[in-house]
N, C-alpha and C positions, 0 to 999 in steps of 0.2 A: 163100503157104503157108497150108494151112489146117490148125488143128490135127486131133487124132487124135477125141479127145474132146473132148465141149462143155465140160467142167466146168475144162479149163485155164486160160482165158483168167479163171475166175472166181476162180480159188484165190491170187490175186497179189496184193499190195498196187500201186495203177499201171495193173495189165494190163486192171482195166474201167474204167479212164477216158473219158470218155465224147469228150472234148477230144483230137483228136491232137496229138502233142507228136512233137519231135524229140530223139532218147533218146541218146544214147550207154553204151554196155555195155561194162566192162572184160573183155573175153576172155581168160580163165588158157587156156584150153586144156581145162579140164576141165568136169565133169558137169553142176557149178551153174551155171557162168556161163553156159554152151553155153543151158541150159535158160530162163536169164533172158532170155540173146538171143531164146529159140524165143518167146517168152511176152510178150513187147514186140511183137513182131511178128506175132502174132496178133491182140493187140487194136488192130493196127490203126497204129500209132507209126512214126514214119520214124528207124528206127533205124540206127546206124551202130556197128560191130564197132572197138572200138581193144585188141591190147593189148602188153604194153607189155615190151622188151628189156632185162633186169637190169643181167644180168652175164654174163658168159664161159660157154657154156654147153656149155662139149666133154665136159667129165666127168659132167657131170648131166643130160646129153642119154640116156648109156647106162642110169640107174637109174629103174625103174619106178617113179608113185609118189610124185617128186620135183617140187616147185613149181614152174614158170616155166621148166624145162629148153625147150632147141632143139625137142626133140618135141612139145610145149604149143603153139608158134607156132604149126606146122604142125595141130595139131588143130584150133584154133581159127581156122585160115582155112579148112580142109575142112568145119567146120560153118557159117563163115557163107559161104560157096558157095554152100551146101545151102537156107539161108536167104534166097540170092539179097541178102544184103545188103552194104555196102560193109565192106572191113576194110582195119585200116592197121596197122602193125608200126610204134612209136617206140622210137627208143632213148634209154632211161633211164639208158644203165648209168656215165655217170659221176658223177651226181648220187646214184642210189643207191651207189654204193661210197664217196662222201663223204658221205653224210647217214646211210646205215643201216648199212653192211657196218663204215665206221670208227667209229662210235658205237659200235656192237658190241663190235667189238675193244679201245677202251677201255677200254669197261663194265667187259671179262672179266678184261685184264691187273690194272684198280685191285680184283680181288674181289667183282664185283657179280654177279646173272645178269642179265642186259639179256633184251630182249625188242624184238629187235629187228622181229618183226611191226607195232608198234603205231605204230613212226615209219613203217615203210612204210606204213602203210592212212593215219594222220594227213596225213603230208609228202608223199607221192608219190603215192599214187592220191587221196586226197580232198583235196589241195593242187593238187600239177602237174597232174595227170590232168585234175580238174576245171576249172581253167583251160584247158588246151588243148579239152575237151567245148563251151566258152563260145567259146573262136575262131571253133569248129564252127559255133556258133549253135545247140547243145543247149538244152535247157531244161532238163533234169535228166542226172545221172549214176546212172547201175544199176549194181549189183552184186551177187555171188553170197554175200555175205556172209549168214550165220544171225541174225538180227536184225530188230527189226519199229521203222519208225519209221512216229508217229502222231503226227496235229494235236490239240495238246491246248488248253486257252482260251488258254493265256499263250505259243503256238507250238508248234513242230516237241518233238516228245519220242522219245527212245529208248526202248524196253520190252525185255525176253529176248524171243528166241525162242521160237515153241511146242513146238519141239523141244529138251529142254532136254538132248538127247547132242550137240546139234550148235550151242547158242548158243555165238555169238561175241562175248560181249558185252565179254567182259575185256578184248580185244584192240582195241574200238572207244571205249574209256571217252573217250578224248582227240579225240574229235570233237567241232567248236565247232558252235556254233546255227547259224552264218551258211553251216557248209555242209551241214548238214542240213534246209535249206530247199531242196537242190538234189540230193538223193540222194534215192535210191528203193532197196528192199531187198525183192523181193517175194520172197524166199524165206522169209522172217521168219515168215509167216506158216501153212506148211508142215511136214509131216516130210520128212525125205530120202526115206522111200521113194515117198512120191508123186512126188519130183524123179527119180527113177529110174526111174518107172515114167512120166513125162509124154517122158522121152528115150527111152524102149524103142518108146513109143507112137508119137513121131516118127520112129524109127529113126535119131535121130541118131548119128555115128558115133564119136562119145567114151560108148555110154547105158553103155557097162559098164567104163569107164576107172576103175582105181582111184582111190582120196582120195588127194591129199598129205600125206604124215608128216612131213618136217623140214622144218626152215629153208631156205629154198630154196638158197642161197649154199652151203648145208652136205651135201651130196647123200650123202658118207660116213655122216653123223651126229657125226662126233668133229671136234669145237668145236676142241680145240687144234691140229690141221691146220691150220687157217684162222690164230689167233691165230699160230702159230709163222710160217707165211709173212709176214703182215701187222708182226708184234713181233719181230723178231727181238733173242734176246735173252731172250724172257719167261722161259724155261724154266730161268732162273737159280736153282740149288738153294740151300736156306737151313732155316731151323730150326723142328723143331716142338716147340712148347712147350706147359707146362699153361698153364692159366690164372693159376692162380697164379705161373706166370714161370718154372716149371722147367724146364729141357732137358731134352728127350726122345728126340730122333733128330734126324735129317736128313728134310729130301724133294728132292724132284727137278722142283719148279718148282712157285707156288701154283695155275699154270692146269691143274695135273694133278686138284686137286683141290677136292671140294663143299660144301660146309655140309650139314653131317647126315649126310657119309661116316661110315660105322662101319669096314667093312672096307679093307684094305691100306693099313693106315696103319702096319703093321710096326713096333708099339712093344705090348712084353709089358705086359700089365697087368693085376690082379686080377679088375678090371669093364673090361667094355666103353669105351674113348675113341669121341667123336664129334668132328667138326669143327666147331668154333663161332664162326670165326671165322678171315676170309682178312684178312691184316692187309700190305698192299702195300707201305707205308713202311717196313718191316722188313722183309719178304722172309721172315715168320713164316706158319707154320699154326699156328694156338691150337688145341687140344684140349680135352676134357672130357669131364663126364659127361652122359648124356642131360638131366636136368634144367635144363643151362643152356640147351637149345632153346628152351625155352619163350618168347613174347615177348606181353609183355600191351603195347604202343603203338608207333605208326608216325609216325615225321616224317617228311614228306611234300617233294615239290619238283615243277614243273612242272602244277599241278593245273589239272585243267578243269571247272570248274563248268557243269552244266545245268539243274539248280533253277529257281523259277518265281521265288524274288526270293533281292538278292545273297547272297550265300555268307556276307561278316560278318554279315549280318543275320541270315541261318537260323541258322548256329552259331555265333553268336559267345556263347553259353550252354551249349553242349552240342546237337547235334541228334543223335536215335536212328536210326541207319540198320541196315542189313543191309550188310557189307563182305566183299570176295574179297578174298585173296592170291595165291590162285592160281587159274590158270585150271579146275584139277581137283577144285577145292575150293566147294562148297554154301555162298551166303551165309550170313553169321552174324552172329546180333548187335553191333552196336560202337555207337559214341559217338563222332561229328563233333564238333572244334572248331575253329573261326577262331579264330586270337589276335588281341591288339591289334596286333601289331607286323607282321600278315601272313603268319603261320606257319602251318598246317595241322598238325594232328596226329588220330591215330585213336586210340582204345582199344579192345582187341580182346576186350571182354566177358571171359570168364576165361582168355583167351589161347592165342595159337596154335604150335603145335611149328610151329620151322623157317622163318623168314621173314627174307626176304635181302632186303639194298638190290639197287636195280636195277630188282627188279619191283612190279608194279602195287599198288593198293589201290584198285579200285574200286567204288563206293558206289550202293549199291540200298536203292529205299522201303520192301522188305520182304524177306521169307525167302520169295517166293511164285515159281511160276515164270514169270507176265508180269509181276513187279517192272519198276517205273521205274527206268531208269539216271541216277541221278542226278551222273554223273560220277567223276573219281577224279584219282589224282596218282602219281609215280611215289614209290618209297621210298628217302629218304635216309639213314636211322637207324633200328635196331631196338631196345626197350627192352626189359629183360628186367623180374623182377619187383621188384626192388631202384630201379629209374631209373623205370618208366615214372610218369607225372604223375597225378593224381587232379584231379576236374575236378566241379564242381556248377552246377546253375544258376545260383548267385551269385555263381560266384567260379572260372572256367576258370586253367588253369596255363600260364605261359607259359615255364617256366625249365627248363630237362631235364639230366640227364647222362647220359653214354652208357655203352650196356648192351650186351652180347657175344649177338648170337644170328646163326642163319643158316637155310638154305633146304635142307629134309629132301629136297627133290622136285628137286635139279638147277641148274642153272647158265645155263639160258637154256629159253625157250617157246614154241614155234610156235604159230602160230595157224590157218593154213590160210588160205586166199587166194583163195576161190571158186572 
């Protein structure tokens, strides 16, 4: 196949390599990965099409749209037809229902919003995937992912996207070094409309196939469908109280509701309540007022550092980064620190409305839009402005008490999946 235009094979991070390689491309089925395969295989790579069977896909086969549905398969083996290349359907789908889909449901039932995007890129495509790519005799794994990785002196480095409506970066913070010595990401480098315009160019036959919007597993969009099959039980009603410990009504199960709900929370009040707090071992919603949102520090769990030296040695003083909570959300000023005892914590500069355990905190060199991704951790504890810790060059905090805040933006985060 030869491309359309000259200048595709040149716009990839990979695609002018001058070394044929044997590639392996995660095939969704959709626009970018389709276009990654096209783009491998013009510059020449003996590429091989894999991708890869979730979960159950009878109800999310009929919504347009939807990530990883039956109809994805099928696209993704009509484009690599077209590409004359091999392709192979694996099935994932009991590993992923026990590593993502239950994680998940966890997450949701104990009050978190999980984000289960970032175990599946982590565990399943940049873990299994790229294991089975190495059986192959791959020498790198591609993907459709918005993200540019670069050889920097001290190794392999992550940066945003130059498309900064379509970086992926949040959702990739929990990639180790040792497999990003083995991935390729030439979209990174790209806006999507070029990616839309290199598949129109080919006439591939996903060029004008929508983006995926949810979670794939979640094809309705409504999380508690999923939780109530999975938990049954969750939807056990119980008490919503102020903060200060009052009764205030009833609800009708805590997975009904978000951190930062304002409305239907069916309790008369002079000001506005918000939800500040999904509290699981009691079977409580806390309430308040907007002001308890606010959370100036994050204790942190599961971090992955990719800094150029160790993690206690960068912060174990305080280091200045730029840090996301969310994936909707423009880094922002914070302050990394390592404790002595191995704890992570962030300070959120003058703090952020709305931040829920569960999701991400991941850390960039700058507020720029090819900031280094300097890795991140998930969030275990949110501080409000009364608990969070104060931290100096000479003297970091290592002792905390817990502070009541939640997540203004929702209860879980797609990420999109090439």
């Amino acid at each position: 196949m030869k491309p359309a235009n000259n200048h595709i094979a040149e716009d990839a991070k990979g695609a002018s390599t001058p070394t044929r390689r044997r590639v392996v491309v995660a095939m969704s089925g959709g626009v970018d990965s389709s276009v990654v395969a096209a783009l491998m295989k013009s510059a020449g790579h003996d590429v091989i099409g894999i991708t890869l069977q979730l979960y159950d896909h009878g109800e999310a086969s009929a919504k347009p749209g939807s990530c990883c549905a039956g109809q994805d398969i099928h696209d993704a083996r009509r484009v690599a037809e077209q590409l004359e290349i091999p392709h192979y359907v694996l099935d994932y789908e009991s590993r992923f229902a026990e590593r993502v889909i239950e994680e998940f449901a966890d997450s949701y039932v104990s009050g978190e919003t999980p984000i289960p995007c970032v175990t599946c890129n982590s565990d399943i495509k940049f873990g299994d995937l790229l294991a089975t790519a190495s059986e192959l005799g791959a020498d790198v794994l591609a993907t459709g992912h918005y993200i540019r990785r670069e050889d920097g002196p001290h190794g392999a480095e992550l940066r945003r996207a130059v498309d900064a409506d379509r970086d992926q970066s949040y959702f990739l913070f929990s990639t180790t070094r040792a497999q990003l010595d083995r991935l390729w990401f030439p979209l990174g480098v790209m806006p999507k409309s070029s990616v839309r315009q290199i598949a129109a160019d080919l006439s591939l036959p996903v060029a004008s196939k929508p983006d995926s919007q949810d979670i794939c597993f979640v094809p309705t969009g409504r999380y508690t469908d999923v939780i109530e099959r999975l938990k049954p039980g969750a939807l056990q009603p119980g008490d919503i109280v102020h903060i200060d410990g009052q009764r205030l009504g009833q609800h009708t199960g805590i997975i009904n509701y978000t951190i930062g709900q304002r409305r239907g929370l069916g309790i008369p009040a002079p000001e506005p309540y918000y939800v500040i707090k999904l509290d699981a071992e009691r079977n409580e919603v806390v309430v308040g007022p907007r002001a308890c949102l606010l959370t100036e520090a994050v204790i942190l769990r599961g971090v992955n550092w990719l800094g150029d030296e160790p993690l206690a040695d960068a912060a174990s003083q305080g280091l200045e980064i730029h840090a996301r909570v969310r994936s909707t959300q423009a880094p922002s000023p914070a302050t990394l620190v390592a404790n002595r005892d191995g704890s992570v914590h962030v300070l959120l500069g003058d703090g952020i409305e709305g931040v829920a355990a569960g999701q991400a905190c991941v850390f960039y060199s700058s507020g720029d839009d090819d900031a280094r991704v300097l890795g991140g951790g998930f969030i275990a504890r949110t501080l409000g402005k009364s608990a969070a810790p104060t931290t100096t060059k000479s003297q970091p905090v290592t002792n905390f008490s817990s502070g009541n805040n939640g997540n203004i933006a929702g209860r879980a985060s797609a990420g999109g999946m090439g």
